[in-house]
C-alpha positions as CSV (number, residue, x, y, z in Angstrom):
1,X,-54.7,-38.5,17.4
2,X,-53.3,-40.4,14.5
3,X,-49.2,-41.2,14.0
4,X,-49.4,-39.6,10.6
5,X,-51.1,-37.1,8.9
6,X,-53.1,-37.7,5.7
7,X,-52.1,-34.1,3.7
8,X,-49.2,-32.1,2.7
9,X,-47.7,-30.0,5.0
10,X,-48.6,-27.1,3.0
11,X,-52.4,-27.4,4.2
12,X,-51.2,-27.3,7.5
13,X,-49.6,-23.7,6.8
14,X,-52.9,-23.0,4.9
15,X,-54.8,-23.7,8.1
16,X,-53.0,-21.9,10.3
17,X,-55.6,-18.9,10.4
18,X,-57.7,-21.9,11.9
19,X,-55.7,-21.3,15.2
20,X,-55.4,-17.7,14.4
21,X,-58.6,-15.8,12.9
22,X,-61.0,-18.3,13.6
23,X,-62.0,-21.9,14.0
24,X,-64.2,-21.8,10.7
25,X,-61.4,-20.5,8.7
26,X,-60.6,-23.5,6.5
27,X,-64.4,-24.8,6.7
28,X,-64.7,-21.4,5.0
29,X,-61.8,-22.0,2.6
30,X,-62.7,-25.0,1.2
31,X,-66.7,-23.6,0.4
32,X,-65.1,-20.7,-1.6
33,X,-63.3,-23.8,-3.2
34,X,-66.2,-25.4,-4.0
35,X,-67.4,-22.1,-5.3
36,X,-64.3,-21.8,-7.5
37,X,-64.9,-25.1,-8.8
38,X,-68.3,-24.3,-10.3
39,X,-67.0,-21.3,-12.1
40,X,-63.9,-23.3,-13.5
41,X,-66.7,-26.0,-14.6
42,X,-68.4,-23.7,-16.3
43,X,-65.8,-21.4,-17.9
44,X,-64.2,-24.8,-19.1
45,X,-67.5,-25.9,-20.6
46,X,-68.6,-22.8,-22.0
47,X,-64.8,-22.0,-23.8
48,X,-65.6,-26.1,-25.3
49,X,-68.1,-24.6,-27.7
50,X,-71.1,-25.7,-25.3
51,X,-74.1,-23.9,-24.5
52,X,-74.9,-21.2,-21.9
53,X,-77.4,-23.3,-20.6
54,X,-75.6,-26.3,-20.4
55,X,-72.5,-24.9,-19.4
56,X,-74.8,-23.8,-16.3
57,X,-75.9,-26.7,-15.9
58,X,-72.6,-28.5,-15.8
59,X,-71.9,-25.9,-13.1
60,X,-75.3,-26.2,-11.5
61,X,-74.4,-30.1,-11.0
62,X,-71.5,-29.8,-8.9
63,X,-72.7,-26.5,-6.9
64,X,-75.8,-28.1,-6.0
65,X,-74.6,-31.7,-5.5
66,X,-75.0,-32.1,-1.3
67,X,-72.0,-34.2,-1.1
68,X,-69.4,-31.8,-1.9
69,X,-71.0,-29.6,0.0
70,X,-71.3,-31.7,2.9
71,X,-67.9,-32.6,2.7
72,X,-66.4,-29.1,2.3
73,X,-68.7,-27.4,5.0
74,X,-67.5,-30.4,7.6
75,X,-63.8,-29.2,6.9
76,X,-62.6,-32.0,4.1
77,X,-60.0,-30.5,2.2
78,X,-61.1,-32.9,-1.2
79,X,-62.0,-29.6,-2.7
80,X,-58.3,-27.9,-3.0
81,X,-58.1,-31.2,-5.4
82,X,-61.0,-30.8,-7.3
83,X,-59.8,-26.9,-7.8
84,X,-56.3,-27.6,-8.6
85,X,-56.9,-30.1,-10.9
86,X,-59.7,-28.2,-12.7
87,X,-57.6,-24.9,-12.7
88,X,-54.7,-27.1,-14.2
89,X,-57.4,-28.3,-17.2
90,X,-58.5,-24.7,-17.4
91,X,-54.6,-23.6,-17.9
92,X,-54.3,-26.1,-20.6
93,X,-57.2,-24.9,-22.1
94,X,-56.0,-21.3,-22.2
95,X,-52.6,-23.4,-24.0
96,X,-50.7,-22.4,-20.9
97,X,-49.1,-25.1,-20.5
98,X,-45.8,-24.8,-18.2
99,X,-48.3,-23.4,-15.6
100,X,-50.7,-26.0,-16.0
101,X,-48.3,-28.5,-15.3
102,X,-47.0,-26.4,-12.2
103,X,-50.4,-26.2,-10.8
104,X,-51.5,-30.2,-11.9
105,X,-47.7,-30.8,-9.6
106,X,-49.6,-29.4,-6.9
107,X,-52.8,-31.0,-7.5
108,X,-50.8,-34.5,-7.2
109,X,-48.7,-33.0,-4.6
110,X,-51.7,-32.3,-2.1
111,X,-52.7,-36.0,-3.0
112,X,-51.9,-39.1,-5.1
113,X,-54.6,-39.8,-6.7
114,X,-54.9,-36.8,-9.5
115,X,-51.7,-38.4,-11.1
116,X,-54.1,-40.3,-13.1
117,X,-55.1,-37.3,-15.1
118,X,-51.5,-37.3,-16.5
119,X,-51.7,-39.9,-19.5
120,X,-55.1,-38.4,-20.6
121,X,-53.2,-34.7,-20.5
122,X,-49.8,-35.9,-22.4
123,X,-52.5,-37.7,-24.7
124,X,-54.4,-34.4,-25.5
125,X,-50.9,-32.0,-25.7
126,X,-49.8,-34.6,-28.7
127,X,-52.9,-34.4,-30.6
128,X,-52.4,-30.7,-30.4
129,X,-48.9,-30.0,-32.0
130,X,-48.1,-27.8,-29.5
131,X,-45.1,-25.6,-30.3
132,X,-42.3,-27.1,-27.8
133,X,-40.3,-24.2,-26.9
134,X,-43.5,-22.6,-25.6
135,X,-44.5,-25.8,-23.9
136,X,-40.6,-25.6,-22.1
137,X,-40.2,-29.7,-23.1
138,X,-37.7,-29.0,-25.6
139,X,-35.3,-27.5,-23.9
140,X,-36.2,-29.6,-20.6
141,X,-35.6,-33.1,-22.4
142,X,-31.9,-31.9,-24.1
143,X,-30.7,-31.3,-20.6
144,X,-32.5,-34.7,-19.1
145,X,-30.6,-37.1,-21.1
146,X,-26.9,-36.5,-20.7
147,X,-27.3,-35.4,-16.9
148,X,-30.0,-38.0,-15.6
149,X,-26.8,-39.2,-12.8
150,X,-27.8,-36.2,-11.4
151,X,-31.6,-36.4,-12.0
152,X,-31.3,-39.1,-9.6
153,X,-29.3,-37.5,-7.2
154,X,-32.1,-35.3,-7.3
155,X,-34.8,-37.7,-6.7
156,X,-33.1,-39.0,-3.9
157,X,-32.7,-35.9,-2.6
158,X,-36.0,-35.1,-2.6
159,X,-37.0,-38.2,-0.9
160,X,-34.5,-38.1,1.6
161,X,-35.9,-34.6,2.4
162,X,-39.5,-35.4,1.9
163,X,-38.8,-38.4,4.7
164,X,-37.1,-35.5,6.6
165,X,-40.1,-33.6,6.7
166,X,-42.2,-36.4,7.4
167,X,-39.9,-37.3,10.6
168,X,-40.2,-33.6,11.8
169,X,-44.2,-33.6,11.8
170,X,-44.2,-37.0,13.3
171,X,-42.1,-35.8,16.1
172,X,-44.2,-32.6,16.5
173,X,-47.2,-33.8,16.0
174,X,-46.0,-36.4,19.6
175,X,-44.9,-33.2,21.3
């Protein structure tokens, strides 16, 4: 019953077996989530040199913790965040870094808020020396600077398209 809709239109598409399978469907999703979350807690912990047993407890903390299971079982979709931002983390781990930066894009895409991960990450990738034609910055920053005219065309682009989209769910959303 709102005007606008809090998410990405890409949860929408991710809920469709909501309308399809069955009501519970994205209830469901977002407890397996939760579940995925736990594991990347603990395979992050555990490849940081910690113990088993508080790597499991690390785990144990956010598997057993009633709000994000409350949340997720009444059918808030704050656990694709916590997964995509913890799968990005784990990808950085694994020095994976063009994927981790794909996934932590869709981490901020679902919502705002994780873009204040991104200082902390750039922080951590220069104390590493990571090599920059595996990273893909290299290459990315020689073709940013003489053509960043059409890095904003780009932009705008994108926002013109992004309010585009946001036009066509308002008006179906009304219909």
């Amino acid at each position: 019953m709102r005007d606008t809709y809090r998410y990405t239109p890409l949860l929408a598409w991710m809920l469709q077996p909501n309308i399809l399978v069955n009501i519970a469907f994205g209830k469901l999703l977002f407890i397996i989530l939760d579940i995925a979350t736990g594991y990347l807690i603990y395979s992050i912990t555990k490849a940081s040199n910690v113990s088993e047993k508080h790597a499991t407890i690390c785990a144990a903390l956010w598997l057993l913790n009633p709000l994000p299971m409350t949340v997720s079982s009444r059918g808030n979709a704050e656990s694709i965040m916590s997964f995509l931002v913890l799968w990005s983390l784990k990808l950085l781990q694994d020095m994976s870094v063009c994927a981790s930066g794909a996934v932590f894009a869709l981490a901020v895409h679902f919502k705002i808020y994780p873009v204040v991960y991104a200082l902390p990450i750039y922080m951590w990738l220069g104390d590493k020396n990571i090599d920059l034609k595996k990273a893909c910055w290299k290459d990315k920053i020689k073709f940013i600077l003489p053509n960043i005219n059409r890095i904003y065309f780009i932009a705008a682009a994108g926002l013109i398209m992004g309010g585009l989209t946001w036009l066509f769910y308002s008006w179906y959303e009304h219909c």
